[in-house]
ROFI-797289 format. One record per residue (C-alpha): y, x, z; residue number from 1. Coordinates in Angstrom, 2 decimals. Example, Ala and Ser with C-alpha at 12.3 -4.5 7.8 and 13.67 -1.06 7.14 Angstrom:
BEGIN
<<-4.50; 12.30; 7.80>; 1> <<-1.06; 13.67; 7.14>; 2> 
This chain:
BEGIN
<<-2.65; 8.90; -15.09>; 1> <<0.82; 8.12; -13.27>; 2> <<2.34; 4.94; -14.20>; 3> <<6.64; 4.25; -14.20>; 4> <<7.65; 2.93; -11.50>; 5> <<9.69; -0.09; -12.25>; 6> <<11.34; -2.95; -9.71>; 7> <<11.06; -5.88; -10.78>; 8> <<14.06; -7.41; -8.49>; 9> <<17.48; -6.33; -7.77>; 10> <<18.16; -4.97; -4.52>; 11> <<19.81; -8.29; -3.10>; 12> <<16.48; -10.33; -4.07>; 13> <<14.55; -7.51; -2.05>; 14> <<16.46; -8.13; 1.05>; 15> <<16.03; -11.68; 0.60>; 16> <<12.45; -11.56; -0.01>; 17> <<11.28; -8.85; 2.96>; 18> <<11.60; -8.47; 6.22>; 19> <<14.09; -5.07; 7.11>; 20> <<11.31; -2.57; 7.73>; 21> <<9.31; -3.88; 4.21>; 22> <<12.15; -3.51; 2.54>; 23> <<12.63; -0.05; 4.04>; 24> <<9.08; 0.89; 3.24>; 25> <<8.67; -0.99; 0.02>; 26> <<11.82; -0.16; -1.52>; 27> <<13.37; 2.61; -0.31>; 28> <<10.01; 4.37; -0.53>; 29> <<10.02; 4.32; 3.46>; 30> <<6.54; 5.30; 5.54>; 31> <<5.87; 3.18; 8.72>; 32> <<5.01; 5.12; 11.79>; 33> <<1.31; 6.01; 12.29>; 34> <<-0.25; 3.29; 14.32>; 35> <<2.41; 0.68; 14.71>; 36> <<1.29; -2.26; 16.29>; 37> <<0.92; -5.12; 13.86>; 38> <<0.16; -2.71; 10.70>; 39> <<-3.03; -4.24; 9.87>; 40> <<-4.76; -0.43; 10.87>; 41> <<-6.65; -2.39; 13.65>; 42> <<-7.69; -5.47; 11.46>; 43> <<-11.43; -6.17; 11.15>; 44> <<-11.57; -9.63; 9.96>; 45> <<-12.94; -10.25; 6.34>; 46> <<-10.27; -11.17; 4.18>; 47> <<-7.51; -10.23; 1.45>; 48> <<-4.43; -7.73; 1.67>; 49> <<-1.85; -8.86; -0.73>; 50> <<1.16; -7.22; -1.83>; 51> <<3.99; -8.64; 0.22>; 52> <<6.27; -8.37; -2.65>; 53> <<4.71; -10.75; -5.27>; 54> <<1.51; -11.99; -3.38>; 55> <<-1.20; -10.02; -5.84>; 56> <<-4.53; -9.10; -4.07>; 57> <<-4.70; -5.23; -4.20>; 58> <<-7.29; -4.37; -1.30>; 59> <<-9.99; -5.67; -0.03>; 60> <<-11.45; -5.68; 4.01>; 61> <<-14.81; -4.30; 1.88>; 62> <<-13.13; -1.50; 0.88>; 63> <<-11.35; -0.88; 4.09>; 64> <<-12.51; 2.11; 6.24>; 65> <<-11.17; 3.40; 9.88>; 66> <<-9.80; 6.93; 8.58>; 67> <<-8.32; 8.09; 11.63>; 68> <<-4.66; 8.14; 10.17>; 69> <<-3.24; 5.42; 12.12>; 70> <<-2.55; 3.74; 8.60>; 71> <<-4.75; 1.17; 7.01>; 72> <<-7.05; 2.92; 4.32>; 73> <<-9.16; 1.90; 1.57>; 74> <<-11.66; 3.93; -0.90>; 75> <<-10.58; 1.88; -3.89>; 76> <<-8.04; -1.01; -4.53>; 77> <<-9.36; -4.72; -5.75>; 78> <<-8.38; -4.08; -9.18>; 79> <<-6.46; -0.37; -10.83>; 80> <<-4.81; -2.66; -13.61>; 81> <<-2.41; -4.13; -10.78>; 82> <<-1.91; -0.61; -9.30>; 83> <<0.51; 2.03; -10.22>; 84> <<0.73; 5.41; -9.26>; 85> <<3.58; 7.91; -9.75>; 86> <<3.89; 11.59; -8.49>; 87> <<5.51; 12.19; -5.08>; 88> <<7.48; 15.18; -4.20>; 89> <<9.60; 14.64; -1.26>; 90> <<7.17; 17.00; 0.61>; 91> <<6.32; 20.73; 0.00>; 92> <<3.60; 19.89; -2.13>; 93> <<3.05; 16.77; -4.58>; 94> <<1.21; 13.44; -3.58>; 95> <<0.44; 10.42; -5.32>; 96> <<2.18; 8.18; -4.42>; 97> <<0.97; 4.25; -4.95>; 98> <<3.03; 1.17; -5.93>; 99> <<2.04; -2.37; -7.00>; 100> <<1.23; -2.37; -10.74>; 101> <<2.95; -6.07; -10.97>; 102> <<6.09; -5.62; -8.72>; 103> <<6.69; -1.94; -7.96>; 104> <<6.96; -2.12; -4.22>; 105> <<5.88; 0.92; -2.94>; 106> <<2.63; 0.91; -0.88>; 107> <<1.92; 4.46; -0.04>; 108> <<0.11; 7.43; -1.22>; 109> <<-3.55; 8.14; -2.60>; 110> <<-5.72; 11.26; -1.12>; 111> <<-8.69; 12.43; -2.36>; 112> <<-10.72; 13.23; 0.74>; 113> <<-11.66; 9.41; 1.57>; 114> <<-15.39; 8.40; 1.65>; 115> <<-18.23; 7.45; -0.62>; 116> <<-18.51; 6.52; -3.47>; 117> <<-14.57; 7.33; -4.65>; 118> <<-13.81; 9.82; -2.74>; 119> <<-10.28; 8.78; -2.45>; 120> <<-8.42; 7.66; 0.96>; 121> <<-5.40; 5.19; -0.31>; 122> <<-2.95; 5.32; 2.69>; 123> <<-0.98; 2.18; 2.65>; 124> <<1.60; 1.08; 4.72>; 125> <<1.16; -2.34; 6.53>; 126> <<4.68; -3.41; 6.39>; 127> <<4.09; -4.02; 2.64>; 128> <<0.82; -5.70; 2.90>; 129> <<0.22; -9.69; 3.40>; 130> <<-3.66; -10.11; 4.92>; 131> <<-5.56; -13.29; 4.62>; 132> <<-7.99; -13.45; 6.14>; 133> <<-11.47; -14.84; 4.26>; 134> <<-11.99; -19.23; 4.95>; 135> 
């Protein structure tokens, strides 16, 4: 079930928080190019992707799966209570698209033709995400 979408910062606390092209992305409901260098698509280490916006743990490297998108993907987030979801429909055809439950940065968009056992690809953008790698 979609969930509001609600900021919890003004716009000048954004820019002072993120970098210009997470603040794009994560505000202005931006999408990072496929396969930018840097985007975490390419990261294999063990570890934690946080949301940049407030620091809450929303995927794991577990979960994470090479989906050929050029975007990184996971078949399900750490925990749904700190993700939201909202309907997007700024292409022909409605998506989901996914936001952090606890700040409302926008992350990216949920598909359901991911892998075992979901089913569901969520296509997040790395210029919102914050890895850390596992100790």
């Amino acid at each position: 079930m979609p969930t509001p979408r609600i900021p919890k910062r003004t716009d000048e606390e954004w820019r002072a928080l993120l970098d210009p092209e997470a603040y794009r992305v994560g505000v202005k409901d931006g999408t990072e190019r496929a396969f930018t260098p840097g985007n975490y698509n390419d990261e294999k280490r063990v570890g934690m992707y946080h949301c940049k916006g407030c620091g809450t743990p929303l995927w794991s490297s577990e979960t994470k799966y090479d989906s050929g998108s050029g975007w990184p993907s996971f078949w399900q987030p750490v925990d749904m209570a700190d993700i939201g979801t909202s309907t997007d429909y700024k292409l022909v055809y409605p998506r989901v698209e996914v936001h952090c439950g606890v700040c409302g940065l926008h992350m990216g968009h949920v598909f359901d033709d991911g892998p075992q056992p979901t089913g569901q690809r969520w296509c997040i953008n790395g210029a919102v995400l914050d890895f850390r790698p596992k100790e």
